[in-house]
N, C-alpha and C positions, 0 to 999 in steps of 0.2 A: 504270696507276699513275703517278703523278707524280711525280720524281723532286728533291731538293732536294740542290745540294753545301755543307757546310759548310765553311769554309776557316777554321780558330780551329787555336791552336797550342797550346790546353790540352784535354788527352785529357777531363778531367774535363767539363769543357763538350761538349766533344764526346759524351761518353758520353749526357749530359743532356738533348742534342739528338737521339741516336740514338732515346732510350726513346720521348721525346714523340712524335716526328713518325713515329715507324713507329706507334705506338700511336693517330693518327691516317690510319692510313693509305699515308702517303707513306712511296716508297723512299727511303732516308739514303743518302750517300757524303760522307766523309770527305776533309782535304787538311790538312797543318798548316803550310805556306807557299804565299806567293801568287807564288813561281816557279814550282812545278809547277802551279798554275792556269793559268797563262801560256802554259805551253808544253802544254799538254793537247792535240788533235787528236781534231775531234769527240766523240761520245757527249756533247752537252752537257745538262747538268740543262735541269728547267723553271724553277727559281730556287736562287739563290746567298745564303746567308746570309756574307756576308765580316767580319771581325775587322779592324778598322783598324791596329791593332800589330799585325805579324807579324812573324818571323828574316828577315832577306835581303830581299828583296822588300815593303814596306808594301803592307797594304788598300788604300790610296790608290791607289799606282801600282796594283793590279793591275787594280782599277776604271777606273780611265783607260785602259788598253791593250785592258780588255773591249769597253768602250765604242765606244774606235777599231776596231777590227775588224768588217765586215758581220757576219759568223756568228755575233756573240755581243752584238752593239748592245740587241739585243732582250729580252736573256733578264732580270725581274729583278733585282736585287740589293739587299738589305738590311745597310748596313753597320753594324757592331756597335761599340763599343768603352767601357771602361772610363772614359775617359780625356774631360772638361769639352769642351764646344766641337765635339764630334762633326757637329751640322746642318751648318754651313760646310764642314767636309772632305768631306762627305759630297757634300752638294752641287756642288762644286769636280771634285769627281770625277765627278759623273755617276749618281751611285747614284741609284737610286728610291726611295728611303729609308730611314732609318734608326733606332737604338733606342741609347740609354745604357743599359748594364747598373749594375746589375743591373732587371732587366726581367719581368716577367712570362710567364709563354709563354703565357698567351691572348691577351695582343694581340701577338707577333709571329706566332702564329701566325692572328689574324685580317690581320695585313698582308702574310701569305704570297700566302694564300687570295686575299683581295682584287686582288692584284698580277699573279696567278698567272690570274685570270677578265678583268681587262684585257686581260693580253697574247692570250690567246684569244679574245676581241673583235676586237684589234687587227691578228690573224693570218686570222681566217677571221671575213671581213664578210658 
């Protein structure tokens, strides 16, 4: 089962995202800042949906630190945000792509899927 972390710091969103993607399937895991992402040690998902606003810590940086890291360079990440201008940050940072909410879940979750069968390509040639 494939496992997906969402890092958003609204329970509500997060709940939204629990129903959908276990109702497809995928195991959910929960985080509502991108410190504790950060300092996470192993057990890593197969993709990260990340929240560009977050407490403490921004999406931004914690996407730049995944990035930098061998262990975690790979895995992808969709970063999310409310907030105009989201491509550029996103990009800046490293992410694999991204969505302006409010957003549909058929296509994030078709850019889960899609991102999630690259890196598996990309892993086992």
């Amino acid at each position: 089962m494939k496992k997906i972390l969402i890092v958003e710091d609204d329970i509500d969103i997060q709940n939204i995202f629990k129903i959908i993607f276990k109702s497809y399937g995928y195991s959910v895991e929960c985080l509502t800042d991108g410190k504790k992402l950060c300092e996470r040690q192993g057990d890593w998902p197969d993709a990260i949906i990340l929240d560009k606003q977050l407490p403490g810590l921004s999406g931004v940086e914690a996407c730049q630190h995944l990035k930098s890291k061998e262990e975690t360079r790979n895995i992808p990440i969709i970063m999310i945000s409310a907030a105009t201008g989201i491509e550029e940050s996103a990009k800046k940072a490293g992410a694999d792509d991204f969505l302006e909410k409010p957003f549909q879940m058929h296509v994030i979750l078709k850019k889960i899927s899609a991102l999630m069968d690259n890196q598996q390509i990309s892993t086992n040639p």
